[in-house]
C-alpha positions in Angstrom: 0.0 0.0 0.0 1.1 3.4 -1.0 -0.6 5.8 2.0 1.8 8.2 4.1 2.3 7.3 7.3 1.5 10.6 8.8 -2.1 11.7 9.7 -3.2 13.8 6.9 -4.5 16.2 9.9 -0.9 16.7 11.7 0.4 18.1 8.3 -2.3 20.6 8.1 -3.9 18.7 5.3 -7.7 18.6 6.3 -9.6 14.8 6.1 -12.0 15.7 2.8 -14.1 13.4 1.0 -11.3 14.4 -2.3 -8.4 13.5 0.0 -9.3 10.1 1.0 -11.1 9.4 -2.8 -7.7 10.4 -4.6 -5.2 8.6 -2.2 -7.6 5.5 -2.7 -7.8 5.8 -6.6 -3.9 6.3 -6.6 -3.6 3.1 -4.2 -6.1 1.2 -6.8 -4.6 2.7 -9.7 -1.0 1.2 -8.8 -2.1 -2.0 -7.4 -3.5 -3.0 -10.8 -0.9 -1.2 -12.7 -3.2 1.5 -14.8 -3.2 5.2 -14.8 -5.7 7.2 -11.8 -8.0 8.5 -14.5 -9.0 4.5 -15.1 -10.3 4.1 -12.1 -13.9 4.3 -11.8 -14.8 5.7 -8.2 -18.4 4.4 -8.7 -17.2 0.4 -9.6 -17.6 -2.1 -7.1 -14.4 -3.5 -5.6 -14.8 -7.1 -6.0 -14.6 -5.3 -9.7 -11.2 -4.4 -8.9 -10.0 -8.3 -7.3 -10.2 -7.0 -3.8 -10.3 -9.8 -1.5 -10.0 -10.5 2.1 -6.0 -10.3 1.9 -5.9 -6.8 0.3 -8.9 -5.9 2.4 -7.3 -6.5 5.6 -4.2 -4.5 4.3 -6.0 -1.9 2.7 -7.7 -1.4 5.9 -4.5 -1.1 8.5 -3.1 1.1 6.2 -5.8 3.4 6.3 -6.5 3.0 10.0 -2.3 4.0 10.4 -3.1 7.0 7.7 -6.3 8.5 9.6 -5.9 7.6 13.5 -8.7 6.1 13.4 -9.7 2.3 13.4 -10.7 1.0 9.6 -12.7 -2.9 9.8 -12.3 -4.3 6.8 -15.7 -5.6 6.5 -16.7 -2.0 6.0 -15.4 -2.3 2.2 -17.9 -4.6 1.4 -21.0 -2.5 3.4 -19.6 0.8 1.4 -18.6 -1.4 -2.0 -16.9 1.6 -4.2 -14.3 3.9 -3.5 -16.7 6.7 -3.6 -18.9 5.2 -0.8 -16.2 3.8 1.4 -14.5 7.4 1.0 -17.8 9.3 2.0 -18.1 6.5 5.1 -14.4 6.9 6.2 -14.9 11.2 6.0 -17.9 11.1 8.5 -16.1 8.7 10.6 -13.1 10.9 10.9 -15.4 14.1 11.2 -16.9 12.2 13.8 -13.8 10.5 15.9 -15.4 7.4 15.7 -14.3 4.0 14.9 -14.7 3.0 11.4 -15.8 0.0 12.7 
């Protein structure tokens, strides 16, 4: 996985909807070797070959990336990047556990 290890928030960066949707189409986009702008936001991530393995790294990466705690059976309640990024904003907004 491809996020920064430092909270988007201790660099001044604020936790948007855009910030989490771009990091997670660049992660996508160089996991499956294509270009950002091929990544549909809207397509389902079983679409993509997301399983249980990248799941469970997808989501500790994000959990070290936001502070806040990612279960990775939220990516199959929220099944595109665009839903799983508007989830993961609202749980941030809200210092809850994405859970």
């Amino acid at each position: 996985m491809s996020f920064p290890v430092t909270n988007p928030a201790e660099t001044g960066t604020p936790v948007t909807f855009e910030v989490i949707r771009d990091r997670m189409v660049d992660v996508f986009a160089r996991r499956l070797g294509v270009g950002p702008a091929q990544i549909d936001v809207d397509q389902y991530f079983n679409d993509f070959g997301l399983d249980s393995v990248w799941a469970l790294a997808l989501a500790t990466e994000l959990e070290k990336w936001l502070g806040i705690e990612v279960d990775a059976a939220a990516l199959w309640y929220y099944p595109t990047i665009a839903e799983f990024s508007q989830y993961l904003v609202e749980e941030y907004e809200s210092g809850g556990q994405a859970a």
